[in-house]
C-alpha positions as CSV (number, residue, x, y, z in Angstrom):
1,X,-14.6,40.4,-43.7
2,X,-13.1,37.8,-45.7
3,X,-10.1,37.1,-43.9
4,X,-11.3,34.7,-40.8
5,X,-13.2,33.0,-43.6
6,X,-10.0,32.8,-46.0
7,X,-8.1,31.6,-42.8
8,X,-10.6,28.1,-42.0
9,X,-10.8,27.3,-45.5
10,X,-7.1,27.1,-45.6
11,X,-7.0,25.5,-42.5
12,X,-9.8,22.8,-43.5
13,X,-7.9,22.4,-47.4
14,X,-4.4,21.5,-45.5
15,X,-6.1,18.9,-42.9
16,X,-8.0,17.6,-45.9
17,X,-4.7,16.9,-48.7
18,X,-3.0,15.8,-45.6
19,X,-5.5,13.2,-45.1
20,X,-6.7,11.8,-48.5
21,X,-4.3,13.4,-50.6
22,X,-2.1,11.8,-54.1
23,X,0.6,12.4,-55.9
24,X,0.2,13.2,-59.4
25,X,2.2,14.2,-62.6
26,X,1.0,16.5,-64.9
27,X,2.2,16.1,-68.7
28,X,1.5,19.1,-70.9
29,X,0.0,18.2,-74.5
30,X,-0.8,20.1,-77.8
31,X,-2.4,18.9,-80.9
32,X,0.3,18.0,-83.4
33,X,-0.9,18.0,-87.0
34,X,0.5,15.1,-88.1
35,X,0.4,12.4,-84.7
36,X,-2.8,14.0,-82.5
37,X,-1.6,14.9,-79.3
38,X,2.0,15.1,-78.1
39,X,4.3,16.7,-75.7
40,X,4.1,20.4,-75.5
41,X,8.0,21.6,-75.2
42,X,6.8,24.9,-74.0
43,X,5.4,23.8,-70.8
44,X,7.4,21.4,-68.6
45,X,5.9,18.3,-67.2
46,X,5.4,18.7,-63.0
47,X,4.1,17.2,-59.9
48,X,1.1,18.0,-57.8
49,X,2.1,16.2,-54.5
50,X,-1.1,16.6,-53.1
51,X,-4.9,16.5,-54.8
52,X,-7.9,14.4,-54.9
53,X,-9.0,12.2,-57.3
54,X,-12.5,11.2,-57.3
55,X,-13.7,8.3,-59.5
56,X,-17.1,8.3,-61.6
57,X,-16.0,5.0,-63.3
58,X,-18.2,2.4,-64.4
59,X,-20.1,0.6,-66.9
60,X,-22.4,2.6,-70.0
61,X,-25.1,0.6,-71.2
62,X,-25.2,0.4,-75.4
63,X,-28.0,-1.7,-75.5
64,X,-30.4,0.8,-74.0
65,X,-31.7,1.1,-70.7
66,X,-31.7,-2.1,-68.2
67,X,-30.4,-4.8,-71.7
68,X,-27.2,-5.6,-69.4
69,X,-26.1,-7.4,-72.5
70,X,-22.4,-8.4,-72.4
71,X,-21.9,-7.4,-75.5
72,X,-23.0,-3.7,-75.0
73,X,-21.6,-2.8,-71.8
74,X,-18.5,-0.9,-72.4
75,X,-16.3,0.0,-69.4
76,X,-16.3,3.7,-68.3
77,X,-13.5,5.7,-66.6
78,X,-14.8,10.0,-65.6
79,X,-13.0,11.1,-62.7
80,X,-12.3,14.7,-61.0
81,X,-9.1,15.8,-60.0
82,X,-9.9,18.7,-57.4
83,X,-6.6,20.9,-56.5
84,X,-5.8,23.8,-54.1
85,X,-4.4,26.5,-56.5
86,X,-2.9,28.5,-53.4
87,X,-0.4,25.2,-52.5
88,X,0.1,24.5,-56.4
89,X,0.0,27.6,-58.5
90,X,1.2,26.1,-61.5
91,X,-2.0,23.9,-61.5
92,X,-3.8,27.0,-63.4
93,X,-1.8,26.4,-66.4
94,X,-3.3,23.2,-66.9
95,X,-5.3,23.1,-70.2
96,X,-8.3,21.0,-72.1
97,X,-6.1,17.8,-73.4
98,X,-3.0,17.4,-71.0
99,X,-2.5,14.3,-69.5
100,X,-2.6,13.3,-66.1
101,X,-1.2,10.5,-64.1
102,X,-1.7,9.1,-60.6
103,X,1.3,7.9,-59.2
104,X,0.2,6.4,-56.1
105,X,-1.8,4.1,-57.8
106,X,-0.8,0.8,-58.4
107,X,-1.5,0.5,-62.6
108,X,-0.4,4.6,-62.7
109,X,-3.7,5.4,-64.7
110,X,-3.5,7.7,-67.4
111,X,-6.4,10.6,-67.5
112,X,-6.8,13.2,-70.3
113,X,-8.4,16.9,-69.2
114,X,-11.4,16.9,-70.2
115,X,-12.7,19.7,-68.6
116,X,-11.7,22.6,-66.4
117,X,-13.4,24.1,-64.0
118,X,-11.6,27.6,-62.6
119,X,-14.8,28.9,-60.7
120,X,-15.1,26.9,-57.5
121,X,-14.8,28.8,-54.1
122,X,-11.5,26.3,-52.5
123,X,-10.2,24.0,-55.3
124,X,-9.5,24.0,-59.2
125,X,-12.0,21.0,-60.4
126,X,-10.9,19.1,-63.7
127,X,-13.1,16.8,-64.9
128,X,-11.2,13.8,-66.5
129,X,-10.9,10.8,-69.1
130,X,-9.6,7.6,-68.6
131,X,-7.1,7.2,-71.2
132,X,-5.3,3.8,-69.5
């Protein structure tokens, strides 16, 4: 019973990342134990030519609920990058702590994995940190 089901998610996924989709480059890290994190040489860098980036940026409040102070608002950057793993396979090998990059966007932000989440129905959801 799954297949006409499996056939219009497909369908909708495609329409979708042909609409709204970006083009980002994933970069492979481990933890080095001397510099943090650096390039993993047994995983090569590669490019997802289409998935979704969703932005949960903003300002956090230091001071407390409602201060506003200038001097406690820090600037925020969460996003999630959502993927189809049937177009990109290679997208399950990302891990906690690689780096991701948006190419289409002007400043090419810089995003650390902060999270994966390999459970959804349609897409793999990573949730991510701003880095720069």
């Amino acid at each position: 019973m799954a297949g006409p089901w499996k056939t219009r998610l497909a369908f909708a996924r495609r329409a979708i990342d042909a609409e709204f989709g970006e083009t980002f480059r994933v970069e492979p890290m481990r933890k080095s134990q001397y510099q943090g994190a650096v390039a993993d040489p047994d995983r090569a860098p590669f490019t997802l030519e289409i998935a979704h980036l969703r932005n949960h940026g903003g300002e956090d409040d230091l001071g407390g609920a409602g201060s506003k102070s200038w001097s406690v608002l820090i600037a925020g950057g969460a996003a999630e990058l959502h993927v189809d793993p049937d177009s990109y396979p290679l997208a399950r090998t990302i891990l906690k702590g690689d780096q991701i990059v948006a190419l289409d966007r002007n400043s090419e932000p810089r995003f650390e994995v902060a999270r994966l989440d390999r459970d959804q129905r349609n897409r793999l959801v990573f949730q991510l940190a701003f880095k720069s």
